[in-house]
C-alpha positions as MATLAB code, in Angstrom:
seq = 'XXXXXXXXXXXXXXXXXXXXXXXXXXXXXXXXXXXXXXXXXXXXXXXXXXXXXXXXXXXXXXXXXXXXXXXXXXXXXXXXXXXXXXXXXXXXXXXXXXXXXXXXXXXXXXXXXXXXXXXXXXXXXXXXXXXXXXXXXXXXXXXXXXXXXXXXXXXXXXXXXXXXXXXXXXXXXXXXXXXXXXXXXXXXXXXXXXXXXXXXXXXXXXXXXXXXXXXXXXXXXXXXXXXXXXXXXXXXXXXXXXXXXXXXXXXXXXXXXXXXXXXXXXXXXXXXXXXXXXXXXXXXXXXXXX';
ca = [
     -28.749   19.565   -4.365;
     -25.335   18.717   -4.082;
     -23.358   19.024   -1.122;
     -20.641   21.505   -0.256;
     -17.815   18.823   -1.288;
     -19.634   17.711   -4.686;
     -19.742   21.012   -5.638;
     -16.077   21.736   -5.274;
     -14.783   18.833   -6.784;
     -16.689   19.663  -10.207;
     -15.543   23.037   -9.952;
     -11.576   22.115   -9.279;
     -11.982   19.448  -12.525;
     -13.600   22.286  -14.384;
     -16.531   21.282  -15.666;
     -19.898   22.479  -15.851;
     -22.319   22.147  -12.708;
     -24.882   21.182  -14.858;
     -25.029   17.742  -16.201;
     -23.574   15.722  -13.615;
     -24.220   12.700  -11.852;
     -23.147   11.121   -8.752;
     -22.961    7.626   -8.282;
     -22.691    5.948   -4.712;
     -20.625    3.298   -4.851;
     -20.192    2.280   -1.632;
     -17.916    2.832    1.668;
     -16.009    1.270    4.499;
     -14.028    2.611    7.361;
     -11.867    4.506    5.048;
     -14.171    6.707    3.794;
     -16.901    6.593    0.915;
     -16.029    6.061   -3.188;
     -18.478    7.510   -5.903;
     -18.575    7.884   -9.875;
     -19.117   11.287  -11.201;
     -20.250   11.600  -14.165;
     -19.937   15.160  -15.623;
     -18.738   16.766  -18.674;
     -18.252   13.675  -21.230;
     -15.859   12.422  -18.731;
     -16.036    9.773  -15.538;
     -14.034   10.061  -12.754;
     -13.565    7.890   -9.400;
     -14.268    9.780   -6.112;
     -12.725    8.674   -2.890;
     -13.725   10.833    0.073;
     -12.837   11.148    3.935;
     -13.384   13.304    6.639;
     -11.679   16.792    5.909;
      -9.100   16.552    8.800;
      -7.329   13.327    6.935;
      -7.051   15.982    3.362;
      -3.762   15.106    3.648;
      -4.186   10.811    3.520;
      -5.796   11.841    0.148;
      -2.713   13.943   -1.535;
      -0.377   11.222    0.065;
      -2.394    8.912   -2.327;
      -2.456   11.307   -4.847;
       1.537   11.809   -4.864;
       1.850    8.027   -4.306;
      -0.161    7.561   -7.581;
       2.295   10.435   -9.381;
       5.359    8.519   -8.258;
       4.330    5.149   -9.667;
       3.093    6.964  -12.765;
       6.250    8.171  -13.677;
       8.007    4.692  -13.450;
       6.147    4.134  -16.475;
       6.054    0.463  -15.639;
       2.409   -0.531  -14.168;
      -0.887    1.707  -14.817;
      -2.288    2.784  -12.033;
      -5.361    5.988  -12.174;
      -4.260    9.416  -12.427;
      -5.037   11.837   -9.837;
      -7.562   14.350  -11.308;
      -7.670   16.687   -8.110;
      -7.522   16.583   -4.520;
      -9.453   18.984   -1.976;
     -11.607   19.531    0.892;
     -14.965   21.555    1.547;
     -16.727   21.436    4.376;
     -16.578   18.458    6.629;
     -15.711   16.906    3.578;
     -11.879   15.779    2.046;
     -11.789   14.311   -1.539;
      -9.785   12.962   -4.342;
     -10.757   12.586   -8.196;
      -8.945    9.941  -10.134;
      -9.684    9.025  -13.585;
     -11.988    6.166  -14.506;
     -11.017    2.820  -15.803;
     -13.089    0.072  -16.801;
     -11.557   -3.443  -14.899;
     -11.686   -6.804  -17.139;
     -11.657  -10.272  -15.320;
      -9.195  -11.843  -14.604;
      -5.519   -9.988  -13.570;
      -2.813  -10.561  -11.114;
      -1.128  -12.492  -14.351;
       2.247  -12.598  -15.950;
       1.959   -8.924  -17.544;
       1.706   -7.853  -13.913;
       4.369   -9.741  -12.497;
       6.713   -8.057  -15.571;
       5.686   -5.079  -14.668;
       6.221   -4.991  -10.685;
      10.166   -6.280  -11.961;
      10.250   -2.877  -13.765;
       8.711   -0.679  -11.263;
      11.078   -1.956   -8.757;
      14.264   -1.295  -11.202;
      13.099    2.767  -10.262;
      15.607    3.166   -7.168;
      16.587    5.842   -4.490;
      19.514    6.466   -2.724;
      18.168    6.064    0.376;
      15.051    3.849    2.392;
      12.242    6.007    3.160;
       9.921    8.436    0.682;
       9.340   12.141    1.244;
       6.843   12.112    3.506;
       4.450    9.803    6.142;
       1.761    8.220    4.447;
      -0.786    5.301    5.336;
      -1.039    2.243    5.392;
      -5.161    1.789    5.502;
      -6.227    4.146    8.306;
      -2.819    3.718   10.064;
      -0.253    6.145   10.298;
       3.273    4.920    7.748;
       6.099    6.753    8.905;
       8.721    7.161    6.486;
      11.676    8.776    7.740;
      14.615    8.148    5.578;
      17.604    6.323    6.326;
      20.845    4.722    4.870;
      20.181    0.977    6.585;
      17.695   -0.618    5.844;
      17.473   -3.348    8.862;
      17.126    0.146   10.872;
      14.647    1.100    8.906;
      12.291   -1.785    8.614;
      12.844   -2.518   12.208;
      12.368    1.366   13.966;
       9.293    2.429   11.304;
       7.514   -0.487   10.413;
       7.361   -3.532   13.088;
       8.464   -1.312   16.069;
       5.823    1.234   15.213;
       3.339   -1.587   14.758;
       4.105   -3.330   18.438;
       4.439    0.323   20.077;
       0.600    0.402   18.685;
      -0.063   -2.967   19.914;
       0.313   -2.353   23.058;
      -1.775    0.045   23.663;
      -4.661   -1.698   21.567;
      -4.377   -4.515   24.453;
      -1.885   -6.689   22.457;
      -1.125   -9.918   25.201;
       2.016   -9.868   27.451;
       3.798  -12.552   25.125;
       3.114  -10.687   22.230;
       4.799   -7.231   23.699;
       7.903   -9.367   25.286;
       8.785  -11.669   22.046;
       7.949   -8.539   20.064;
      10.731   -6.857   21.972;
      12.803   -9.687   21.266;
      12.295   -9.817   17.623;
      13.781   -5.970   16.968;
      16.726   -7.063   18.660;
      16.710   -9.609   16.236;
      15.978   -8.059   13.308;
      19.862   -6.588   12.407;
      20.718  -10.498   12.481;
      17.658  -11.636   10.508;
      19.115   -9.041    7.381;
      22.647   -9.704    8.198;
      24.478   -9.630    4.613;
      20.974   -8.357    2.927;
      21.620   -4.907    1.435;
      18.824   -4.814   -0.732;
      18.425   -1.637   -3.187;
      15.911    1.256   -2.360;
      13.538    0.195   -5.110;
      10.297    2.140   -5.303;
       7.265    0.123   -3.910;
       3.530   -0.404   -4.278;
       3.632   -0.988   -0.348;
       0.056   -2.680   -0.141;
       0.114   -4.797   -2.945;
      -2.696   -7.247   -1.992;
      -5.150   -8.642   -4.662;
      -7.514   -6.067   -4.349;
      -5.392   -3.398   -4.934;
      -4.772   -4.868   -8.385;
      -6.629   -5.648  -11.190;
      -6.797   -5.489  -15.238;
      -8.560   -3.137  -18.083;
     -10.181   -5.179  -20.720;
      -6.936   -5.177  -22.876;
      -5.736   -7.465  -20.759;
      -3.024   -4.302  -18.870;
      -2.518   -4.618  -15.432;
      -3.309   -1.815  -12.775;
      -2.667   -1.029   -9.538;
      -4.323    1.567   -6.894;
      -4.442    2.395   -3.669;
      -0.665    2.732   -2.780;
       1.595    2.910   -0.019;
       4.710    4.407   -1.522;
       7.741    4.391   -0.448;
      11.350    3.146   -0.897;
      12.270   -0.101    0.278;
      13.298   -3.896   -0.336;
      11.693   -4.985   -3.534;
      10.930   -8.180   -1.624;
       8.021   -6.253    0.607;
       6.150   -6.252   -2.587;
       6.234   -9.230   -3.123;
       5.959  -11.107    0.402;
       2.634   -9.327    0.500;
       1.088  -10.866   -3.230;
       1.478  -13.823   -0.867;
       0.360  -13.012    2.357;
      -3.536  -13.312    1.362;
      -3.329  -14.828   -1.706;
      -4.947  -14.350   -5.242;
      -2.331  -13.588   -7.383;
      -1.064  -16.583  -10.094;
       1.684  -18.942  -10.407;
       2.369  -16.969  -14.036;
       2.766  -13.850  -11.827;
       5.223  -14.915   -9.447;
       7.095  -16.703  -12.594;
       7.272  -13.709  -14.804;
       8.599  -11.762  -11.990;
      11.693  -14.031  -11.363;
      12.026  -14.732  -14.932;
      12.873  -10.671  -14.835;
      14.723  -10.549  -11.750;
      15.353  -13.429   -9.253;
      14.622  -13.511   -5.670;
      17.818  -14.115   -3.407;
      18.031  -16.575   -1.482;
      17.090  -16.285    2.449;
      13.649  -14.615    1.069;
      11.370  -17.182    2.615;
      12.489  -15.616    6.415;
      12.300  -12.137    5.023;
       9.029  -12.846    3.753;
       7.770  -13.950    7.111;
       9.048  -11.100    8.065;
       7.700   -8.443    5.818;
       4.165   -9.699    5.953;
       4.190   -9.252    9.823;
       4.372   -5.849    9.321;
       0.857   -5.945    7.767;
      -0.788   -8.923   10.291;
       0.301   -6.663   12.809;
      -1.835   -3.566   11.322;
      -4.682   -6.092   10.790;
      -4.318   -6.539   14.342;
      -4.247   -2.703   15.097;
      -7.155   -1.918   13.096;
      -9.418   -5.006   13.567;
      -8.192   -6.897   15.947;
      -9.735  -10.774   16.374;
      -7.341  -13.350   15.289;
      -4.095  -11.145   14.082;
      -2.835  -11.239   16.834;
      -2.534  -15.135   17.276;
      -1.178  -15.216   13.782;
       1.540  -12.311   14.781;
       2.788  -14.486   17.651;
       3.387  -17.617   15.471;
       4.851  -15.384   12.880;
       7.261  -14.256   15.245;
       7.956  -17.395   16.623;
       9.013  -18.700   13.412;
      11.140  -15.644   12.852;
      12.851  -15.807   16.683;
      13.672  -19.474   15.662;
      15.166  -18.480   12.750;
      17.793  -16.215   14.712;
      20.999  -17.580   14.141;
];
């Protein structure tokens, strides 16, 4: 018998509760993923604990947002709910080719990131894995990098039992950040904001996807520091990206940058050896204070 959850998430996509078919798939600490199959159709079926409903229809919105760039596929939310103990989000099914992570994709991120805003920020907090993203907007975006992403990282350092060096040249580094993006007024374009190989893959076809978001509006450059950070995407991507729009200069700082925002998360969330790599990082950024 299905539980309380499956149950509600066939009856919000409206199909019959006969006739369907769940598929474990697998989970981690973010929650468990499953393929219904039910009504002709297959969906995708992320699931977490009911209190984090809303880490699910930030995803969902996320997804929305991107969708309506028209410029990279990602899955479209089917529906988002809770029952029980239990939260969940449908997304439509798509079949992943090999391959990926290729020219068509690095096109594509160019275009997304041509979809601006006024303003840094997006219209609400959303995550970034299991850890809170605040997302506050604001007109400056050295203020914005600095209070919302590495300040609220360290502030979480700290009390995860980050070192004493680590807190002190962390405190150093957001004094340092306004001179670090001196001169670097970068437009609010929309962003992936985890954009990591597996967050990005291919249908058959050969068209590029993305999933698993972390929207918001920011420095195009994020993006793209972060296809670098652990690797996996081509030489074609990176090529057909600044064949669309080129990087300016001073980006291999910034990137350094950017990308300690996410060591220091690793560090938050699994601790180990992010936080030796989030000390050299910022050493190489301190020394790069003019």
């Amino acid at each position: 018998m299905d539980a309380a959850w499956q149950s509600a998430a066939v009856a919000r996509i409206g199909a019959p509760p006969t006739a369907t078919r769940w598929i474990g798939l697998g989970g981690s600490t973010f929650g468990g993923t499953w393929r219904l199959e039910c009504g002709g159709a297959r969906y995708f079926v992320k699931t977490q604990s009911a209190s984090r409903l809303v880490v699910l229809e930030a995803e969902a919105d996320g997804l929305r947002e991107l969708s309506r760039a028209g410029a990279i596929r990602v899955p479209a939310p089917v529906v988002c709910g809770s029952a029980g103990e239990c939260a969940f989000l449908a997304l439509e099914w798509l079949d992943f080719g090999d391959g990926g992570r290729d020219a068509a994709l690095g096109a594509g991120l160019a275009r997304l990131h041509r979809v601006t805003a006024e303003r840094y920020g997006w219209r609400h907090d959303n995550t970034i894995g299991t850890s809170l993203q605040e997302n506050a907007w604001s007109d400056d975006w050295a203020t914005f990098f600095r209070d919302q992403r590495i300040g609220r990282q360290l502030a979480l350092a700290a009390r995860n039992g980050a070192g004493r060096r680590l807190q002190r040249d962390g405190e150093k580094l957001l004094a340092a950040i306004p001179l670090l993006l001196a001169g670097h007024a970068p437009a609010a374009s929309l962003l992936h904001g985890d954009l990591w190989c597996g967050n990005a893959a291919r249908l058959a076809s050969g068209e590029p996807v993305i999933y698993d978001p972390a929207v918001y509006f920011g420095d195009r450059e994020a993006d793209l520091a972060m296809t670098e950070l652990f690797g996996g995407f081509g030489s074609d991507f990176h090529a057909a990206y600044r064949s669309a729009w080129p990087i300016d200069a001073g980006y291999p700082l910034r990137r350094t940058l950017y990308n300690l925002y996410h060591v220091l998360n690793h560090f938050n969330l699994f601790g180990a050896d992010y936080g030796n790599q989030a000390q050299m990082m910022i050493a190489q950024l301190l020394a790069g204070v003019r």
